[in-house]
VEXDREN-2710 file (C-alpha; in Angstrom, 1 decimal):
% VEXDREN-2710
k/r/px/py/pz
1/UNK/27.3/141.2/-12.0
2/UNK/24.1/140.0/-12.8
3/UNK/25.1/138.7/-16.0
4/UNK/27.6/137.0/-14.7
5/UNK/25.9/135.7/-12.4
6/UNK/23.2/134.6/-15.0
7/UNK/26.0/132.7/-17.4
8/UNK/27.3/130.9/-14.4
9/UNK/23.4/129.9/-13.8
10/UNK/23.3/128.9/-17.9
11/UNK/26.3/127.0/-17.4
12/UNK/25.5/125.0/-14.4
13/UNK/22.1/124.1/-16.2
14/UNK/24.3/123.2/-19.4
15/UNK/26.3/121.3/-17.5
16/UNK/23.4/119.2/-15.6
17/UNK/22.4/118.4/-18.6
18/UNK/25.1/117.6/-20.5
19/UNK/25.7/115.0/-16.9
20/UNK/22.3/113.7/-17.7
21/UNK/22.7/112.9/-21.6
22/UNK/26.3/111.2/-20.8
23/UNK/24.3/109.1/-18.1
24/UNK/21.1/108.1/-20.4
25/UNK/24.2/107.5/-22.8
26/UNK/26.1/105.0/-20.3
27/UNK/23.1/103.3/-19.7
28/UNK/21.8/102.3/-22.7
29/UNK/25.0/101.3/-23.8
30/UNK/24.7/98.5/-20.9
31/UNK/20.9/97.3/-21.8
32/UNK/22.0/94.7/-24.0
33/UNK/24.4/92.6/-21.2
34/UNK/21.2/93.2/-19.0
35/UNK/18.3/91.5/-22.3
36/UNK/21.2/88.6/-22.5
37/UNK/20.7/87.8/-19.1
38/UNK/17.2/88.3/-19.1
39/UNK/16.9/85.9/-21.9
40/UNK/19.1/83.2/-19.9
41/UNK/16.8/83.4/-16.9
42/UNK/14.1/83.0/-19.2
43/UNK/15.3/80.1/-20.6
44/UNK/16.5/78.7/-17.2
45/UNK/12.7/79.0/-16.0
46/UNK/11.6/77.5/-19.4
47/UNK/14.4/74.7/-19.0
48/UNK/12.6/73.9/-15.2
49/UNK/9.6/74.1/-16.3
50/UNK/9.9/71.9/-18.8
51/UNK/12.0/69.6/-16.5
52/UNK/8.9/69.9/-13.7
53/UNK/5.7/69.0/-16.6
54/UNK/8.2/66.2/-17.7
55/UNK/7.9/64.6/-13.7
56/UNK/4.4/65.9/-13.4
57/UNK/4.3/63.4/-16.5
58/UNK/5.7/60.7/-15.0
59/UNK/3.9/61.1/-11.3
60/UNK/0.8/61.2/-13.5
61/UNK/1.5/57.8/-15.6
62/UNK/2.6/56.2/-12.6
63/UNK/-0.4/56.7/-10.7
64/UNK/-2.6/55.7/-13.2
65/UNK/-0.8/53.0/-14.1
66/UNK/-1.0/51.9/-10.4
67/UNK/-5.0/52.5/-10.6
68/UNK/-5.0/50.3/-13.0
69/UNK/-2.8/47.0/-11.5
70/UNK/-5.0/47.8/-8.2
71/UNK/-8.2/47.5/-10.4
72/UNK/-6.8/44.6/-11.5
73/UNK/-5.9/43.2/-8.2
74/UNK/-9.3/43.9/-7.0
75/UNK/-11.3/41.7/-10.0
76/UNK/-8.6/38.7/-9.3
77/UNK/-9.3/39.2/-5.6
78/UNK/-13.1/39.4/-6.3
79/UNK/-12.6/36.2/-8.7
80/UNK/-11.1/34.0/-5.7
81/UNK/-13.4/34.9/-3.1
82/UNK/-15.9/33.7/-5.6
83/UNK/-14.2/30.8/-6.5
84/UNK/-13.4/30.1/-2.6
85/UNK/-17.1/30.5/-2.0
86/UNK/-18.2/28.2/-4.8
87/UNK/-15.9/25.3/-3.3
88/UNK/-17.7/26.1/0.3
89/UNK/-20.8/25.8/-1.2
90/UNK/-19.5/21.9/-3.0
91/UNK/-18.2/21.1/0.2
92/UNK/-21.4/21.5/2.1
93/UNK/-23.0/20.0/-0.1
94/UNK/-20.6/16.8/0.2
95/UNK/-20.6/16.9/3.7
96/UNK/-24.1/16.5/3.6
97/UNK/-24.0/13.4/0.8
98/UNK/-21.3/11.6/3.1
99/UNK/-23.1/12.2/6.3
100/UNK/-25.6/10.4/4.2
101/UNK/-24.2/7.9/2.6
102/UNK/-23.3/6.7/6.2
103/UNK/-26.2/6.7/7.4
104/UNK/-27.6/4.5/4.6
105/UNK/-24.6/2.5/5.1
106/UNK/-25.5/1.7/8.8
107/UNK/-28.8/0.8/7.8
108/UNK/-28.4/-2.1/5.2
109/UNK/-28.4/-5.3/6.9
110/UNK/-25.4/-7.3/6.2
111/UNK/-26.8/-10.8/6.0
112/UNK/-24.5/-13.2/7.8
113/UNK/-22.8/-15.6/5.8
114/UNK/-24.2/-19.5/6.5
115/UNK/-21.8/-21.4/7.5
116/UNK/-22.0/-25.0/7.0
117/UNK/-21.3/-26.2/10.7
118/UNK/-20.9/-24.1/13.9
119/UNK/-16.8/-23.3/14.3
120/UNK/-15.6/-21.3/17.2
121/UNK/-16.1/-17.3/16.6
122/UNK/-13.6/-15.7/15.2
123/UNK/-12.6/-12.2/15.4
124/UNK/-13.2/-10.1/12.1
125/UNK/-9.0/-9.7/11.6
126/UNK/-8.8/-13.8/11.4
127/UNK/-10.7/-13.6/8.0
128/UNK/-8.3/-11.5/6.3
129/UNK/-6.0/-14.2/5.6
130/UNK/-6.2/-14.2/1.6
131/UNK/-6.6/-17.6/1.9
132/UNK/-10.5/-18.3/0.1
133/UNK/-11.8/-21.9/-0.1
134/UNK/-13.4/-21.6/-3.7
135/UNK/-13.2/-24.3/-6.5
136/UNK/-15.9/-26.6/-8.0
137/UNK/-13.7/-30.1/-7.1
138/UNK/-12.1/-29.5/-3.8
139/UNK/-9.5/-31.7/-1.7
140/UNK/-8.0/-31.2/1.2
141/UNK/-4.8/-33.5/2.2
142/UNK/-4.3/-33.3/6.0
143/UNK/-0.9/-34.2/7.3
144/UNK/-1.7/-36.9/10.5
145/UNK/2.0/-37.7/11.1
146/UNK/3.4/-37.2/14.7
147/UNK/4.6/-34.5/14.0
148/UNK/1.7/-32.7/14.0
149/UNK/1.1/-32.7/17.6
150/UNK/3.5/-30.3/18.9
151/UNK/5.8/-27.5/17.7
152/UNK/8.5/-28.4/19.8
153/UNK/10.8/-31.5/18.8
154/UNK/11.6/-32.9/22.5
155/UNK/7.8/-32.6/23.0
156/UNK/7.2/-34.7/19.6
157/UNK/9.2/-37.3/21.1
158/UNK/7.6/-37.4/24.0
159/UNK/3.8/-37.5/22.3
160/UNK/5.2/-40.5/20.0
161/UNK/5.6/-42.6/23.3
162/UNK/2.4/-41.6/24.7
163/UNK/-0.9/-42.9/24.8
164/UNK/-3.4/-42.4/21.7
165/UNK/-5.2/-40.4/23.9
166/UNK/-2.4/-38.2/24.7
167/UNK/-1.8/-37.7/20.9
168/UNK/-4.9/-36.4/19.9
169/UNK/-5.3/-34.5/22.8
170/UNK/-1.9/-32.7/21.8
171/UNK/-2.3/-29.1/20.9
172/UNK/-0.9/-28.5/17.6
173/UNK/-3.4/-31.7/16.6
174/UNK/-6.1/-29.6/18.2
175/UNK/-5.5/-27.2/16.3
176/UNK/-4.9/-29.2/13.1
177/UNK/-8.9/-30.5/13.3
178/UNK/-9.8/-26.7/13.7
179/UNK/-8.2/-25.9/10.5
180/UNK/-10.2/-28.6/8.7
181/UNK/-12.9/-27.5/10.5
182/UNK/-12.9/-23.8/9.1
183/UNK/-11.8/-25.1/5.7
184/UNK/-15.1/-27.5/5.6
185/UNK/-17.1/-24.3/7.2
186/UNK/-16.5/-22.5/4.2
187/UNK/-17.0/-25.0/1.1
188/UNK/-19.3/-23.5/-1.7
189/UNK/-22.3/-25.3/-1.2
190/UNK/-22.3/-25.7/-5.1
191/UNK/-18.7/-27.6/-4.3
192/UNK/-17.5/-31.6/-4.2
193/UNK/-15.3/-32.3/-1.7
194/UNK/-12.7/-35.2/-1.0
195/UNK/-10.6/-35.1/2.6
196/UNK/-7.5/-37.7/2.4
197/UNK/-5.7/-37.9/5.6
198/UNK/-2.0/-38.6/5.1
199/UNK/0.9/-40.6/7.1
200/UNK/3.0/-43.5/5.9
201/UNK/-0.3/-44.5/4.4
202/UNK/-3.3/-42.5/2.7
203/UNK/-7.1/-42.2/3.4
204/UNK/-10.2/-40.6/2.4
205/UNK/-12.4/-39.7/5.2
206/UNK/-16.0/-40.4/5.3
207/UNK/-16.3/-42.6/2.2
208/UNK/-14.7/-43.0/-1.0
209/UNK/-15.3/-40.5/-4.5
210/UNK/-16.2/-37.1/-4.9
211/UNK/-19.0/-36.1/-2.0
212/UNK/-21.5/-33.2/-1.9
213/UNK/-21.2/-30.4/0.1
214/UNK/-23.6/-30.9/2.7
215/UNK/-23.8/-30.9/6.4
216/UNK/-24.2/-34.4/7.3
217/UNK/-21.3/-35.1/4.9
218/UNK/-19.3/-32.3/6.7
219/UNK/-20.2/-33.7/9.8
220/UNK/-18.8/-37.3/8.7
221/UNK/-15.7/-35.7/7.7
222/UNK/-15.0/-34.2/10.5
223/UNK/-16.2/-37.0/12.8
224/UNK/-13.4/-39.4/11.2
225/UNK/-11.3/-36.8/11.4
226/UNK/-11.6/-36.6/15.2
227/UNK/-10.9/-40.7/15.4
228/UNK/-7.6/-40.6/13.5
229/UNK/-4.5/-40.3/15.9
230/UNK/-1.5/-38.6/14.6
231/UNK/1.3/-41.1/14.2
232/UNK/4.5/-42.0/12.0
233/UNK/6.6/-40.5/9.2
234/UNK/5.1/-37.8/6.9
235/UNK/4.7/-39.0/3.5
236/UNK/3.6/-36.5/1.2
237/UNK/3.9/-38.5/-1.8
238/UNK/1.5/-41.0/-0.4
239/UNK/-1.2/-37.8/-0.3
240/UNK/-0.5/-36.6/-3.6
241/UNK/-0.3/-39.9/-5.4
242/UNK/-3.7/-40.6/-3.6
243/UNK/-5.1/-37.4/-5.8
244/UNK/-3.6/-37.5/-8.1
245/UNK/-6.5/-39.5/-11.0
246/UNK/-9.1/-37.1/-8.8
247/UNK/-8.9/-34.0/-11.2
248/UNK/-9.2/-31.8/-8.7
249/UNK/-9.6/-27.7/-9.2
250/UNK/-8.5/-26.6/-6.1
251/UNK/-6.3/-28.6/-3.5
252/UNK/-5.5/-27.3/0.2
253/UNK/-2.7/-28.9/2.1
254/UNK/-2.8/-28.4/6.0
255/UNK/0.7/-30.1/7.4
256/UNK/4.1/-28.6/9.2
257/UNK/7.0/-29.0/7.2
258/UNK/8.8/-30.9/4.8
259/UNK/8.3/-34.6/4.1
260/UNK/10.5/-37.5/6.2
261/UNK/9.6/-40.5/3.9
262/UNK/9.1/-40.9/0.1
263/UNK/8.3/-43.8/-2.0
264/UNK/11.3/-43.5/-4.2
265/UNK/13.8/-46.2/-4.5
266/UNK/16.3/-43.2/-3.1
267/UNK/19.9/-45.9/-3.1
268/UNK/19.6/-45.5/-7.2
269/UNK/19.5/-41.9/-6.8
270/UNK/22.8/-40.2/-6.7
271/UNK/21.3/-37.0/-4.5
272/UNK/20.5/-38.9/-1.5
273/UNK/23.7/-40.8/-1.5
274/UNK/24.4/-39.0/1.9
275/UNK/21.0/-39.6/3.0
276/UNK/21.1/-42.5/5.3
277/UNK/17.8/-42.1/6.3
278/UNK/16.3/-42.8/2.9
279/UNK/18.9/-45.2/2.0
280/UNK/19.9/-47.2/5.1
281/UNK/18.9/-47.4/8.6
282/UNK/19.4/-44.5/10.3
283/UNK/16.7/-42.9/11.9
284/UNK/16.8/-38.9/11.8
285/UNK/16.7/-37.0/8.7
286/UNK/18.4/-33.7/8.2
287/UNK/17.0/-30.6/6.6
288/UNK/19.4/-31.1/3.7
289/UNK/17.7/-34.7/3.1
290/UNK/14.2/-33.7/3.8
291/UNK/14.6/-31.0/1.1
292/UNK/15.8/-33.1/-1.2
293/UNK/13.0/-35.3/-0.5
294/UNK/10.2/-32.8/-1.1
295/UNK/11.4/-31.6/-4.9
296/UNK/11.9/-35.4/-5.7
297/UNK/8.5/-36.1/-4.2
298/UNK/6.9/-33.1/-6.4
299/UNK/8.9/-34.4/-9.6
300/UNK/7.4/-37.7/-9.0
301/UNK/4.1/-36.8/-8.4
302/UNK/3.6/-34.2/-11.2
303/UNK/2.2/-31.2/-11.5
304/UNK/-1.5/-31.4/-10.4
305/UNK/-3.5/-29.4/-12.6
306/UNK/-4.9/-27.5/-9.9
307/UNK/-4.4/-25.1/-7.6
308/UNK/-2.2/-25.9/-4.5
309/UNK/-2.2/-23.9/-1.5
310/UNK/-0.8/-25.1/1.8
311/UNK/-1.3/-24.1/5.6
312/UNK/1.7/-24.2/7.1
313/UNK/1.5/-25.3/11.0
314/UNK/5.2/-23.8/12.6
315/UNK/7.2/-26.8/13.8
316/UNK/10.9/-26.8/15.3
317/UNK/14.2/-27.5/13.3
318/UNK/12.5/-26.8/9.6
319/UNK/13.4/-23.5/8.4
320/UNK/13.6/-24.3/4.7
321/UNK/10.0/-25.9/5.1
322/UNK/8.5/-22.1/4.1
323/UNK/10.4/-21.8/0.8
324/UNK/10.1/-25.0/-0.5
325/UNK/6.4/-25.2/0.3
326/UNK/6.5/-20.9/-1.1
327/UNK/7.9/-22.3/-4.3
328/UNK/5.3/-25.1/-5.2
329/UNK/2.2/-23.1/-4.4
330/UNK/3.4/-20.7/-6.8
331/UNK/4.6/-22.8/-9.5
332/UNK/0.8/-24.5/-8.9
333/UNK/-1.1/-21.3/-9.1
334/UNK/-2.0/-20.7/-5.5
335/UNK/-0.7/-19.4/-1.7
336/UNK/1.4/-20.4/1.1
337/UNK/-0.4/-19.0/4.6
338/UNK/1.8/-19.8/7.8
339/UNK/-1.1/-18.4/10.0
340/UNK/-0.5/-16.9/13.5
341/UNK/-0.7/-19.0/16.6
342/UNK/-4.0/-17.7/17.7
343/UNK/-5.7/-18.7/14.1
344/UNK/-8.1/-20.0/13.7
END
């Protein structure tokens, strides 16, 4: 009974481990599925760690790389605050040489320029005419036909009926004699000087030939100027002709428009065949005529070899007067100045 009971014992232990080697057997026959996927994790954690130094990389090249364009940023920052205070600095210092150079300029005396006579003040603006009175032989042809007393035509008329004393009392006349006045004001004193007044007929004022530029001369001028009375046709050619052996630099012509009478025998000349004025007995002129008139007064006369500039007083019912007039002071060298009424 015992031994029996003993085998059963043997056997059960057989048994167990007989179980036990068949399960040690089982298992190792699955370690190798188990090392393959060992080995893939393995290379899975290699694969991200590889992946995560490669953007730890990056993160790191970026950064510096930023570092350095903010280093960079910095020096061009520091190099334009320099530069900005550099120009401070130059503009101080030209404040302080313009804030000087004004004050030097408001102490230098501007000498006042020595007019030859007294002429009624003028304001500074009335100077900047670009009309200079320069030349070393100087004439000056004033226009004294009756048209230069007013601007008006109906009050022309008017004047030519009049006393004398009316007609040089007229205002555009007035303000004819303070032309010539400023004109003779401003000579060069190193200047000679020959006034012709002009109508129908042609005189010098104050004497005959070339005078000096001097106040009693000035003064003479001006004091025959003031006994002439504005009357009759204007004949520019009678003015020019009266010049024209004078060899003259500079010549200044104070009148109002274009000339009404000519010395011309105009019935041989085919353009003033319309021109009844010039050629018969009619006592207007047009504006046609009268410009006619002017180019066949400056073809007669010549050119001048000097410089012509004219003053050209307004007067009523002569447009074309400013282009002709425009034309000839260019062709001669010089200016036309149709002044405003409150000059000079």
């Amino acid at each position: 009974m015992s031994s029996l009971a003993f085998l059963d014992i043997m056997s059960c232990g057989l048994g167990a481990v007989i179980l036990v080697f068949m399960l040690v057997k089982h298992n190792v026959g699955d370690a190798p599925a188990e090392i393959d996927n060992l080995k893939k994790d393995i290379s899975a954690l290699q694969q991200a760690r590889d992946e995560s130094q490669q953007r730890l990389d990056q993160i790191t090249a970026s950064l510096e790389k930023e570092n350095i364009d903010i280093t960079k940023l910095r020096a061009q920052l520091a190099a334009k605050r320099a530069d900005k205070n550099d120009q401070n600095t130059n503009l101080a210092k030209a404040s302080v040489a313009l804030d000087t150079l004004k004050d030097s300029i408001t102490k230098i005396k501007v000498p006042k320029k020595q007019d030859l006579i007294e002429t009624r003040p003028l304001n500074e603006e009335e100077y900047l005419l670009g009309l200079k009175i320069e030349g070393r032989k100087i004439v000056i042809l004033v226009d004294v036909s009756a048209s230069m007393t007013n601007e008006k035509l109906i009050d022309i008329i008017t004047t030519k009926s009049s006393s004398d004393k009316a007609k040089v009392s007229a205002p555009k006349w007035i303000r004819t004699k303070r032309v010539l006045e400023w004109m003779l004001a401003r000579l060069p004193k190193t200047s000679d000087i020959i006034v012709v007044a002009f109508n129908d007929n042609a005189k010098q004022l104050a004497g005959k030939g070339w005078m000096n530029v001097n106040s009693a001369n000035i003064k003479a001028i001006l004091s025959d100027a003031n006994a002439m009375v504005p009357q009759g046709p204007t004949n520019l050619q009678k003015g020019l002709d009266a010049i024209k052996k004078l060899s003259a630099s500079n010549v200044y012509v104070i009148t109002d428009g274009l000339p009404t009478k000519g010395e011309s025998r105009f019935t041989s000349l085919n353009p003033f065949s319309s021109c009844s004025s010039l050629t018969g007995s009619a006592k207007t002129i047009s504006g046609e005529c009268r410009k006619r008139l002017f180019r066949q007064t400056i073809i007669e006369s010549g050119k001048l070899n000097a410089q012509v500039n004219v003053v050209l007083l307004p007067i009523e019912g002569d447009p074309e007067a400013a282009a002709e007039y425009w034309a000839w002071t260019s062709y001669q060298g010089g200016i036309l100045i149709s002044p405003a009424s409150n000059w000079p």
